[in-house]
LOTORLO-510918 format. One record per residue: x, y, z of N, C-alpha, C in turn. Coordinates in steps of 0.05 Angstrom, whole numbers, plus 5000, padded with zeros to 4 digits. Layout:
! residues N
XYZXYZXYZ...
//
This chain:
! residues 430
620285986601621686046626624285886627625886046634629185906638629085686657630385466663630085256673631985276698632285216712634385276735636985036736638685076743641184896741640284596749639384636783638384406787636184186773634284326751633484166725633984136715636784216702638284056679639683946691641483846722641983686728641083476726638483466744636683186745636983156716635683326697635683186667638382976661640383136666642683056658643282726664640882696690641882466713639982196702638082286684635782096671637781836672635181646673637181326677636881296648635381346631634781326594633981566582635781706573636781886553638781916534636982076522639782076492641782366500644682166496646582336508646682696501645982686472646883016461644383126468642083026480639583176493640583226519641083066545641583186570644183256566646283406547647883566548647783806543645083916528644584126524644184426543642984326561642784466586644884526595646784396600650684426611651384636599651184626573651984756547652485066562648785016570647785476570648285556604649985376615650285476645652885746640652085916661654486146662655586096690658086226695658686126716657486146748654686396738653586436767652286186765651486006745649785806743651685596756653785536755655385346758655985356796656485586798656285606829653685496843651985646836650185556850649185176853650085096826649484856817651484666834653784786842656184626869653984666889652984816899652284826926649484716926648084736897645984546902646784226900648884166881649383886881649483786906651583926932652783876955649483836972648483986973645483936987644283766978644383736956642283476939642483256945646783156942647082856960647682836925647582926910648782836883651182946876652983066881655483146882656682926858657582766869659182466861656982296837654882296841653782176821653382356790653782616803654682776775657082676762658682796778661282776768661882546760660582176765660681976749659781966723657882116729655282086698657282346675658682506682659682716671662082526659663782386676665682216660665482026640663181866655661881676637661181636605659482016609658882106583660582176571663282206579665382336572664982686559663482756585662483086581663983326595667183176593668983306622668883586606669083666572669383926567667184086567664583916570661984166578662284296604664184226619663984376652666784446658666284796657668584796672671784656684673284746678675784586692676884656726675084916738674984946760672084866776670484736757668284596775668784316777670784226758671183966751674383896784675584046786677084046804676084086835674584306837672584246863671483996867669883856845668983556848670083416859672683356842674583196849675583276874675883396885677683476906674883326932672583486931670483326945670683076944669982926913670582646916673082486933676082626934677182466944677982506967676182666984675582737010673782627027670882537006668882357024670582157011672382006990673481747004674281657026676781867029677681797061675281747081673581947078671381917097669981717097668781617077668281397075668981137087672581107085674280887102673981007125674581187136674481227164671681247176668581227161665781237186666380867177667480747149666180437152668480297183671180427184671780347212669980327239669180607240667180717263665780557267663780407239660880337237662379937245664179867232664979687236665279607272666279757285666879737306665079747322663279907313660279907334658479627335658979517300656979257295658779077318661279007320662378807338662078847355661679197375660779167401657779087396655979187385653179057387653378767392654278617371654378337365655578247398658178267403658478207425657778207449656178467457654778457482651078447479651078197445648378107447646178327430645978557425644178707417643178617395640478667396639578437369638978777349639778847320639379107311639778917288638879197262638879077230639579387231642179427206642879677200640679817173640180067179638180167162640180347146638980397122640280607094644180577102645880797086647680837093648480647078650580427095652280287084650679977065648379997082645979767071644279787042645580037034644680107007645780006987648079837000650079846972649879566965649879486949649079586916647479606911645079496920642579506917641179856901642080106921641780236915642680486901645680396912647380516897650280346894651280506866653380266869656580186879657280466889659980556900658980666923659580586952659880746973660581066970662681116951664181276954662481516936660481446927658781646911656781716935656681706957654481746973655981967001654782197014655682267033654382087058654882087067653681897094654782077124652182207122652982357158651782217177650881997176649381877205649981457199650581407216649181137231646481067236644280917220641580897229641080517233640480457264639980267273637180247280635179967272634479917278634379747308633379727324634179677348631979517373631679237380628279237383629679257423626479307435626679537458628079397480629179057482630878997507633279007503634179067474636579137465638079447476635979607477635979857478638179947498637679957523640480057533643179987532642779767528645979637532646979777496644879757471647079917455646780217458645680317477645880577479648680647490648680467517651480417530653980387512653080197485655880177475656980457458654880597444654980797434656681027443655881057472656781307492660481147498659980927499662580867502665480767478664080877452665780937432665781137425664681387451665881617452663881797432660781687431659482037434657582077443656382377448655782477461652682367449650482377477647382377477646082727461644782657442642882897440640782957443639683167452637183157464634583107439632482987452630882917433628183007445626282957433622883027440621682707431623182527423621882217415623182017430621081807441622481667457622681457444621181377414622981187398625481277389627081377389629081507382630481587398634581417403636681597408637781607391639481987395641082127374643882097385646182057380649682117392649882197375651882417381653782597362655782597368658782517353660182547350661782857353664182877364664883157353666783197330666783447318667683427296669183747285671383827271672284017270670284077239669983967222667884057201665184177204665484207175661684267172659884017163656983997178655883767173654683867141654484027138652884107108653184337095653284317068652384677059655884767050656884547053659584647043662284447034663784347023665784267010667384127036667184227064667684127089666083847098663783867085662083727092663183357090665083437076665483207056668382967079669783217092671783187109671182987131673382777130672982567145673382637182673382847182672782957206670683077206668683137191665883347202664583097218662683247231661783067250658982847239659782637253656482477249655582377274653082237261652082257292650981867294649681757307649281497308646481477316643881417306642481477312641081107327639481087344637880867352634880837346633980687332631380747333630080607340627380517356625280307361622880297340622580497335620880437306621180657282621980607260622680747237619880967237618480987238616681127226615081417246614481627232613381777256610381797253609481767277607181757278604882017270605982227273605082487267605282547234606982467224607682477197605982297177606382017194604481837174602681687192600081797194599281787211597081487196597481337221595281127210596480847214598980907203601780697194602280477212601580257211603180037225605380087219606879897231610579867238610079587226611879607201612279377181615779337182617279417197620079337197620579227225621978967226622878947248625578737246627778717268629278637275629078307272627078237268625877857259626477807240626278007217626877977182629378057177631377947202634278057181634677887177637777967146638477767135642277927138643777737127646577757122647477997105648878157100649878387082652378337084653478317058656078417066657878627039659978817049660479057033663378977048664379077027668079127030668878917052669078777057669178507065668178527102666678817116665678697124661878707129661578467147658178397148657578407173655378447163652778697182649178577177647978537195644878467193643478747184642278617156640078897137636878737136635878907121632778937125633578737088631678557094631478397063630378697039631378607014630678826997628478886989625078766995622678837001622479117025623978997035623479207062625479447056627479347046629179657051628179857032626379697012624679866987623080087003621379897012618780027031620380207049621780247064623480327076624180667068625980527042626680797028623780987017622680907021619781067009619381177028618681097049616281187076619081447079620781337081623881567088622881827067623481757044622081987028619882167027617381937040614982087041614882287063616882187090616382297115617982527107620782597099622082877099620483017067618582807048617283017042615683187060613583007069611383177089613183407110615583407114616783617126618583887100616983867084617584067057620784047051621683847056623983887038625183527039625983437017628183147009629983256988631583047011634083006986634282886966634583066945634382926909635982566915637582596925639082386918637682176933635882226955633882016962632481826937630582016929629381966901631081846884634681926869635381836846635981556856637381506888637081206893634981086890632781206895630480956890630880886857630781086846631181106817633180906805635580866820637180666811635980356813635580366851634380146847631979976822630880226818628780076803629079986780632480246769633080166741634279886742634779766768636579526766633979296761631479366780629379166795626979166785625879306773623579406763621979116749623878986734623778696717623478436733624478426766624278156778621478236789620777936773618177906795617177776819619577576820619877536854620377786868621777916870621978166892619678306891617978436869615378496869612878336878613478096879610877926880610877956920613777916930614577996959613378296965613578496957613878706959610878676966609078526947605578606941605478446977605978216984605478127005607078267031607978387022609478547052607178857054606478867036604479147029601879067034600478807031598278707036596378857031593678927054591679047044592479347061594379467062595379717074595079867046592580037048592580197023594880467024594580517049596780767055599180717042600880447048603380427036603180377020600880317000599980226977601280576960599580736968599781046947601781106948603481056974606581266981607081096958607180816961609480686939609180836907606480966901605281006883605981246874606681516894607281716897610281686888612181606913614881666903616081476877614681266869616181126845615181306826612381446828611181656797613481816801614082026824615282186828618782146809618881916821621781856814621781846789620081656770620381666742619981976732618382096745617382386726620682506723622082416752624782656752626682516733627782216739629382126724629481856710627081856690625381696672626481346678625781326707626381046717623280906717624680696705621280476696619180416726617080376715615180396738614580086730613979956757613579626754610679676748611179386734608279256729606179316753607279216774605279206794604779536807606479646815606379996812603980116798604780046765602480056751599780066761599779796763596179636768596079916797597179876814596780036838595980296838597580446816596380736808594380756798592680526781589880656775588480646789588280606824585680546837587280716856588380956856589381096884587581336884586881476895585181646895584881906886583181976871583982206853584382466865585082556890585982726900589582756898590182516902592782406897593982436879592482336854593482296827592782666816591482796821591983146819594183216826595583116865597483186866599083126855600382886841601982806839602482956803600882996791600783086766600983386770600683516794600983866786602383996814602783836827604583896855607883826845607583476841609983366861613083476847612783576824615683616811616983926820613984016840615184326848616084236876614684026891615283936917618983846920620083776901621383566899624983736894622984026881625584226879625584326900624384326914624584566938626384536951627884806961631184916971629684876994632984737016633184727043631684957061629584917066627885207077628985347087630785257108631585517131633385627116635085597097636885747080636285917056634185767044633885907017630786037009631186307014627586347013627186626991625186386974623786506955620686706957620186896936618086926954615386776946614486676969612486526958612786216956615086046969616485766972613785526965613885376955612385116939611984996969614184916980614584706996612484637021609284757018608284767045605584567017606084666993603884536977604284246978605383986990605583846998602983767024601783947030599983887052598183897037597283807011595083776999595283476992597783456987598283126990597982977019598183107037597782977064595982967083593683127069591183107086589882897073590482767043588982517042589482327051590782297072592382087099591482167122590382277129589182377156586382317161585082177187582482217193580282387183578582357174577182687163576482777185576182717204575382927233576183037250580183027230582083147237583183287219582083237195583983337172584783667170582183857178582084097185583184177199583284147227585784087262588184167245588683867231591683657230592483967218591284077187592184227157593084477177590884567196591384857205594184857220594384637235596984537260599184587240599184477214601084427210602384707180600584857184601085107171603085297189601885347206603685477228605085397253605585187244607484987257610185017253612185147280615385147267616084957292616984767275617684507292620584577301622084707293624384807310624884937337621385027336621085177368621784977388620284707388620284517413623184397410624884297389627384287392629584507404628484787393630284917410630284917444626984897448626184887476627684667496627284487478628284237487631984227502632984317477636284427481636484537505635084857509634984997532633684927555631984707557632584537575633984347589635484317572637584047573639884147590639884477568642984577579642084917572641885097599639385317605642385517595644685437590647185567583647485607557645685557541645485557511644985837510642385937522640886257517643386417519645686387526647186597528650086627502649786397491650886257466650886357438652286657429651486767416651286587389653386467382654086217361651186007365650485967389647785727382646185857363645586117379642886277364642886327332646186367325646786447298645786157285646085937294644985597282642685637274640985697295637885737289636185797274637986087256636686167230634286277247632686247258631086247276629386407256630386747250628486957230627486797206630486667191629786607165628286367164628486177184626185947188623386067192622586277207619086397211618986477185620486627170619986757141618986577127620686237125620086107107617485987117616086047136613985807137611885987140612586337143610386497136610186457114611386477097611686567062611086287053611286147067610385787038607285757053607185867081603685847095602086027068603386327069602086457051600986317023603586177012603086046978600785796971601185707005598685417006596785557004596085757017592485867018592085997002594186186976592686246960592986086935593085856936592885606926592385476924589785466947587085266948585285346928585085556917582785516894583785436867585685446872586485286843586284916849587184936882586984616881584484466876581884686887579584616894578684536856579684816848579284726821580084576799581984496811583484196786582283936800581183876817579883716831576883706827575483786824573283936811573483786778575783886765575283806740576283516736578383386759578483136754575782976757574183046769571882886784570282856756569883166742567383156724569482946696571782926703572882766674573082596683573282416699572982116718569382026711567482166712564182216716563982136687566582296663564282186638565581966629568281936632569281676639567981406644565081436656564781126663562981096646
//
């Protein structure tokens, strides 16, 4: 079977490979391959880390000289953008700081270097603050008063501001324009409770430390935590059938940098304690990560994967590399979409005396309904908004969650049955 652009990308993106092997794939792209491969790069969040790894290799004549110019033209578009959100983001930390708000900045600008190593290789559409709860209005206040707007939400750990903006936030070469809009988000606790259900709240505003990037500094989550961090982030927009590749290749860097210290790991085991839950995610997305772009798995990772549960270790061996491709749902529908086979990974996180409830809830579950609801409550002038409704996708969102509901259930007997045979090969095993 032909491989799709976006797999010879990731190949291409391996942290250890031999160069004339992940160039081969480049080689057999045609130009419908090449298009599509812009618009998946631009969704992926890997845009720029191609186009480094393409120079690097010095592979500028395997691609195109009009895909090589689109790049560039992107790249030196999210620069500007880049200088102009680290103004924005700068100016918000001094009003925080000044009128007292105690916050630690999450992902985004706090990645760097750690996770990636140029700002300017990363799109960055949001502001994400940690924020603890007497802090809460006064930086809400400062927010609205560097000029944006409140969005409506359904979580009360969570405020959203949006900015306005003449761009597109995604899905297009606009995206990149230091005018598309971002938004500033507040949070009281990182994690959703419906998603990862069980989960203490292991981040807080007590464990910051100093950061500093392009000369200026900002309070981050120590690099134990922003690990854990970046995972649970991955695990949660997995369990919502779709992540961004470039989530994963950052972890992937990090580890190609970190994998070897064993102080940060030996931290990592004590910040993880006897939490078996955060124990497997860690277990899940670092396998995950190495399967896509052959980034070393720690020692301690290791030891952790042989005692995770063999329901897990099925998924993770015959699910997660289909989970991991899966196109932006509401846009791109196949028939028959992967992206719901992820709920085989997520009922081994759930109560068993919910697990049946939780699987059915969340088959025919279009979580866009109560967001839209929510809007048209907020502002009853939307329903008449021909342009809102066109946002919505509304048809092609029910299609996709009929058609990936369909692929889960006729897909339980195969699950039932690779599980089945792990058990009887585990049985002669002992």
């Amino acid at each position: 079977m032909r491989r799709t652009p976006a797999q010879e990308i990731v190949d291409f993106l391996r942290f250890s490979s031999a160069e004339g092997h992940c160039l081969v794939g480049l080689r057999d792209f045609r130009q419908g391959d090449w298009k599509h491969a812009l618009r998946w790069l631009d969704d992926a969040g890997l845009a720029f880390y191609f186009l480094r790894k393409v120079k690097d290799t010095k592979a500028t004549d395997e691609v195109p000289t009009w895909v090589m110019s689109r790049l560039e033209q992107s790249f030196a578009a999210n620069r500007q953008r880049v200088g102009e959100m680290a103004h924005r983001f700068d100016s918000l930390n001094k009003k925080f700081n000044e009128t007292g708000v105690r916050y630690v900045v999450l992902k985004g600008l706090s990645l760097i270097p750690g996770f990636c190593p140029d700002a300017r290789l990363r799109h960055q559409g949001d502001f994400d603050y940690l924020v603890d709860e007497p802090s809460l209005p006064m930086a809400q206040r400062v927010v609205v008063e560097a000029g944006y707007s409140p969005k409506p939400t359904l979580s009360r750990r969570e405020s959203i501001f949006l900015t306005p903006g003449t761009g597109s936030a995604s899905r297009s070469p606009e995206q990149y324009s230091a005018q598309s809009p971002h938004a500033v988000e507040l949070h009281l606790d990182i994690l959703d409770g419906d998603l990862l259900p069980g989960m203490p709240s292991v981040f807080s505003v007590n464990r910051a430390r100093t950061h500093q990037w392009n000369g200026l500094v900002f309070p981050v989550l120590p690099d134990e935590d922003a690990f854990l961090l970046q995972v649970l982030h991955a695990c949660s927009h997995l369990f919502t059938y779709w992540i961004r590749m470039s989530w994963l290749f950052e972890i992937g860097f990090f580890l190609n940098q970190r994998a070897s210290d064993p102080s940060l790991w030996n931290r990592i085991e004590q910040r993880v304690g006897d939490n078996l839950m955060l124990r497997e995610f860690v277990v899940v997305i670092t396998e995950l990560v190495a399967k896509l772009f052959a980034a070393p798995i720690p020692s301690l990772v290791g030891v952790w994967g042989q005692g995770i549960r063999p329901a897990t270790r099925v998924w993770i061996e015959n699910y997660a590399m289909h989970c991991a491709f899966c196109d932006v749902p509401p846009y791109e529908l196949w028939l028959l979409p992967k992206a719901k086979l992820v709920l085989f990974l997520h009922q081994q996180y759930q109560g068993a005396c919910i697990q049946k409830h939780s699987a059915r809830s969340r088959l025919i579950k279009f979580p866009r309904l109560s967001r839209m609801a929510s809007s048209l409550r907020d502002k009853p002038s939307l329903v008449l908004s021909a342009g809102w409704w066109k946002r919505q996708l509304f048809i092609r969102r029910g299609l996709f969650h009929a058609l990936s509901g369909l692929r889960y259930l006729c897909e339980i007997p195969r699950w039932r049955r690779l599980n089945r045979a792990s058990m009887r090969s585990a049985s002669l095993d002992v």
